[in-house]
N, C-alpha and C positions, 0 to 999 in steps of 0.2 A: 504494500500500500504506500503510496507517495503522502509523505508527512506535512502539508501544508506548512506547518508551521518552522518545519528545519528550512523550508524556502524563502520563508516568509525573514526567517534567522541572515538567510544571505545575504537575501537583496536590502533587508535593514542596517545591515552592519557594511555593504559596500558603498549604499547612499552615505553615509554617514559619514563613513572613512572621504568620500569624492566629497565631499563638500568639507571636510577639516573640520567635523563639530565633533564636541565631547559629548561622552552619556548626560551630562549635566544641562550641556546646550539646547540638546535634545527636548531635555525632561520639561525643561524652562518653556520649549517653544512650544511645547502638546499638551501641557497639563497636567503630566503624567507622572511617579515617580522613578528616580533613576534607577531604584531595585526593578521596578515593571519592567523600563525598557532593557535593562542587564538578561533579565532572564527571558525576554522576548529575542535577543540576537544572540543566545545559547540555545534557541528554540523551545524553549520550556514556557511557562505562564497560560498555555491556553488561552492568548488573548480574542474577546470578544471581536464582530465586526464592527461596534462603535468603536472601542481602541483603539483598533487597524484604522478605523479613518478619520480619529485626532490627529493619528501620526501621519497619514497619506496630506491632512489639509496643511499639516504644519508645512511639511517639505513642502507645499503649493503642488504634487504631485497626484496623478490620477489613482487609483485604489490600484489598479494591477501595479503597478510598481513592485509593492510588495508581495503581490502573489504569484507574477510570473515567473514559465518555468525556461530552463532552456527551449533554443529553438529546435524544429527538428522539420525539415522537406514534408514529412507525413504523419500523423499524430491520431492515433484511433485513443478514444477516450474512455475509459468505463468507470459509471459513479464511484463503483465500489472497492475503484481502487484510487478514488480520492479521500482525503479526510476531509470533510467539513468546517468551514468554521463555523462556530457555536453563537446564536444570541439566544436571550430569554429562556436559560439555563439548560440550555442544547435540545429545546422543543423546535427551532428555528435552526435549520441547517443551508448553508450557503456554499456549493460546491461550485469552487472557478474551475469552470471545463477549458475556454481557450481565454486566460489573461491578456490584455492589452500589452500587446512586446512595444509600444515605441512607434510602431512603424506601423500596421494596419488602424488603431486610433479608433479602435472598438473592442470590445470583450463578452464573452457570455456568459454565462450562469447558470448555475438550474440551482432553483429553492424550493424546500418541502419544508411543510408549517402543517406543523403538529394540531391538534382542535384545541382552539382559543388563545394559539400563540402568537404574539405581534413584535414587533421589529420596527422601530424610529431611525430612518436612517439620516446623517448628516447634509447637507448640500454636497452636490458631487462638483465637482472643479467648473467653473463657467463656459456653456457651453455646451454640456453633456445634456445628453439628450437619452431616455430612456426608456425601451420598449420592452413590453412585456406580452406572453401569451399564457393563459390557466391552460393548464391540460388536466388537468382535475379538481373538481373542489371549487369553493367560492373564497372571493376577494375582497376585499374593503381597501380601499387604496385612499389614503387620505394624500392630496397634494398640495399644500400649505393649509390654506382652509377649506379646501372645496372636500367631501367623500364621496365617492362615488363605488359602486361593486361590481365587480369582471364577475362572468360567469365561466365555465369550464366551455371550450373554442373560440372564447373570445382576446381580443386582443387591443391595448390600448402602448398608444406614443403618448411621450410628455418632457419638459422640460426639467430635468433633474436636479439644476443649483439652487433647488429651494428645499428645505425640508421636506420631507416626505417620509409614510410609514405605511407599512403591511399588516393585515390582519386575518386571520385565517376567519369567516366566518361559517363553515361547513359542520357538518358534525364528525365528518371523517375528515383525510391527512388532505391539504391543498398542495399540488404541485401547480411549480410554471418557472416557463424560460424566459431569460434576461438576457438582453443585449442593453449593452452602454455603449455609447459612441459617444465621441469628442471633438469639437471641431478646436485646432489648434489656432 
């Protein structure tokens, strides 16, 4: 299984290192404590996706940053051999199937939300743009103050630098894919 997190370990500790900041600079600039980010660039802490995207906003960086993997010509994917990252005490699973490398300036997702589990996610970098499809289950999608609910084949676009949050409202598990793009 690929450890999200020893990646996530990398490409935190190589941002870091290319930019000349200390654990300290870091901490300063996310919010965050410098034991948090120590043990996040050891790959340890299990950090939430709110976390991950303190620290994506601090660096002014898109969220794959830190979750991208190497490249490779051809890349077959299977959930189960991703790990998840966890919100809402791992009822909320957020698996990055193809991370935004840099260079294509989009990414995708697939999310499963457990019955009655929700996700606030931060402003995504300006610009980004975010679409979604249910392939099962129901949605509640709040986009700053508007709610509105996806049903299972449906699909909505929207402007993602505004607060926004997920809500399962189904009585069983909601899946649906996520594409982010970015315009630079």
């Amino acid at each position: 299984m690929e450890d999200i997190f020893f990646i996530v370990a990398q490409n935190l500790k190589q941002i870091r290192n290319e930019r000349n900041l200390s654990i300290n600079e870091l901490a300063e600039m996310c919010g965050l404590s410098k034991s948090m980010l120590s043990q996040i660039e050891k790959g340890g802490g299990n950090p939430t996706l709110g976390t991950l995207w303190k620290i994506a906003n601090a660096l002014s960086l898109p969220f794959d940053a830190l979750v991208k993997r190497k490249n490779a010509d051809c890349e077959l994917i299977n959930l189960f051999n991703i790990s998840p990252i966890l919100e809402d005490g791992g009822k909320t699973k957020n698996y990055s199937v193809f991370p935004d490398d840099g260079i294509r300036n989009f990414a995708v997702y697939f999310l499963v939300l457990e019955p009655k589990s929700a996700w606030s996610s931060e402003p995504h970098v300006r610009g980004t743009t975010e679409f979604i499809t249910v392939v099962e289950g129901l949605l509640e999608l709040t986009i700053g103050t508007a709610k509105m609910v996806i049903k299972k084949e449906e699909s909505i676009r929207f402007s993602a630098d505004v607060p926004h949050a997920y809500k399962n409202i189904a009585e069983g598990v909601t899946k649906l894919h996520m594409i982010l793009s970015r315009q630079d």
